[in-house]
N, C-alpha and C positions, 0 to 999 in steps of 0.2 A: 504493500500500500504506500501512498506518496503522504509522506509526513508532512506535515509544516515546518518548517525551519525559516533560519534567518535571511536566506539566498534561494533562489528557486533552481531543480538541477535539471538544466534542459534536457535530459534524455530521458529520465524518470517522468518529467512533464508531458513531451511529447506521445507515451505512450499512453500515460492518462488521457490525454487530448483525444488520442484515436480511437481508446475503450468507451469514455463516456468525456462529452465535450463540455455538457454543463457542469461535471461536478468539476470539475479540472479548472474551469474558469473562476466557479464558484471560491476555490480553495486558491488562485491566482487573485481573486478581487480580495479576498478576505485579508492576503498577508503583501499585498502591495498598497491597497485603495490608499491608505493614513499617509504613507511615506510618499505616494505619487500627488497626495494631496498638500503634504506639505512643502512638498517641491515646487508646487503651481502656485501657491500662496504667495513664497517668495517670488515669485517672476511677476504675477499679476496685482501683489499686494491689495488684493480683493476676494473674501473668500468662497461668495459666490460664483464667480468667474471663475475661480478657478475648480471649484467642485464641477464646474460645466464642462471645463478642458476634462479632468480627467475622467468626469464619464464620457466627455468623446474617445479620448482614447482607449478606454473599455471597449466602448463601442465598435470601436476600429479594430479594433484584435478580434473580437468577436467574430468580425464579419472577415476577419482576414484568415479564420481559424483552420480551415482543410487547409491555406496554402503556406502555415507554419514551420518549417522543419526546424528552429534551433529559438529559444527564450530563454534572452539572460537578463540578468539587472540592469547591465548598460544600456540593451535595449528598448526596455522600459521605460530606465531615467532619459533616456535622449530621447523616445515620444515624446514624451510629457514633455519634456524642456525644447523639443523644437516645434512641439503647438502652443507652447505658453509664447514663443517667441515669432512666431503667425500670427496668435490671439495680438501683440502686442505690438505686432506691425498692422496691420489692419487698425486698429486701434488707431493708429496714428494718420492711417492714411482717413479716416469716417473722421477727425477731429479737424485735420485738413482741409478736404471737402467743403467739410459745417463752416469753418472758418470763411472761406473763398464765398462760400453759398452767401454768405450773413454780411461779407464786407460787398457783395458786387448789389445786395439788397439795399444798403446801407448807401452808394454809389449815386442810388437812384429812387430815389424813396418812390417817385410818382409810377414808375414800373411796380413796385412793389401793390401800391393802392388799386393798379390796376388790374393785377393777377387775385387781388382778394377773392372776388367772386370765384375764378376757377380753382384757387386753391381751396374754399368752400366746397366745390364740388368734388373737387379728387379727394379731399378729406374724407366727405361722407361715402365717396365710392370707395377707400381703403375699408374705413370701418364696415362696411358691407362686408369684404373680403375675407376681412380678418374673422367677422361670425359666419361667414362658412366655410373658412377652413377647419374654425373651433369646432362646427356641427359637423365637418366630416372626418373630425378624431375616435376612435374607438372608444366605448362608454367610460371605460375606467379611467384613460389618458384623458378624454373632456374632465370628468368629475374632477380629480385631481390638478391637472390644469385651472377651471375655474374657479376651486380654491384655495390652489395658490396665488394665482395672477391677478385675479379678479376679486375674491374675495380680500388678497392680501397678507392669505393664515401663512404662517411657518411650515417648513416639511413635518416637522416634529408633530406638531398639531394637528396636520392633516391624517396621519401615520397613527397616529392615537384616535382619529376621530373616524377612520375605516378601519383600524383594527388590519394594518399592513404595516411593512419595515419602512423605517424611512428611506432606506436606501432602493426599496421597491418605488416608495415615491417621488425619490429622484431621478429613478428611470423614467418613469411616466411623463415627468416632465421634461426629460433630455428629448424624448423619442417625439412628444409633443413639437417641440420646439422646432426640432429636426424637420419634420411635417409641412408644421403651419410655413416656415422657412422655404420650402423647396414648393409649397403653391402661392405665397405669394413674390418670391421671388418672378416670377412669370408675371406679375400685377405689375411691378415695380418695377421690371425691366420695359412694359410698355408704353409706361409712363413715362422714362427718360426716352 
């Protein structure tokens, strides 16, 4: 059987992975998740954000899992620390953007007055958007999603208030995110 220990031992792992894929994961999320978390913390000095990175990167082994042959620590800590460091160029480039967006507004105040009304409307045509990507999330991802985002509760509290793990409740809302992300991307590309 595959112990837990302090380092995970890629061959021992691999053959877990290939017997049974969730428990292998399961026993990878349980003895990496804290340390990959604390990893992201430092980079992103946000602890939400970074709880986000590294359930993407969960995520992504996940999905990368038949095409695995070898998992080491380095591995691991260099996901994480080359998506904290994605997260944190992106980051810079959407602060960018805002900036340019908000001085060429600034430029020209009387453009600005005059895009009110169509920004009124692509406004209420996003919010449209955004409730149907909500209503086309799977019941338990909606639920959880709504309240967390919407209602505003803690995972903790949600997790207590279904009677699940909070780290089930953070899937719900990575995989949410994920979603709502990849339908309105398609909104927001037509827009620009």
């Amino acid at each position: 059987m595959f112990e837990p220990q302090q380092h995970i031992d890629s061959s021992k792992f691999i053959a877990l992975l290939q017997k049974d894929g969730g428990k292998a994961f399961e026993l990878l999320f349980k003895l990496y998740y804290d340390k990959l978390l604390h990893l992201a913390k430092y980079y992103t000095n946000n602890a939400e954000d970074a709880e986000e990175i590294v359930q993407d990167v969960f995520l992504k082994l996940w999905e990368r899992r038949k095409k695995i042959t070898e998992l080491n620590n380095s591995y691991l800590f260099t996901m994480t620390k080359n998506a904290c460091l994605d997260y944190l160029k992106h980051q810079s480039v959407v602060q960018k953007k805002s900036k340019e967006l908000y001085d060429s507004q600034l430029a020209d105040p009387l453009r600005f007055i005059q895009n009110e009304t169509a920004s009124y409307v692509l406004e209420k045509e996003l919010d449209q958007k955004i409730q149907e990507s909500i209503a086309a999330l799977p019941t338990k991802q909606r639920e959880v999603f709504i309240k967390s985002r919407m209602d505003g509760k803690k995972n903790m509290e949600i997790a207590q208030e279904l009677k699940i793990s909070k780290r089930t409740v953070d899937t719900h809302i990575t995989l949410a995110l994920k979603a709502m992300r990849l339908q309105l991307k398609e909104f927001l590309m037509v827009m620009l």
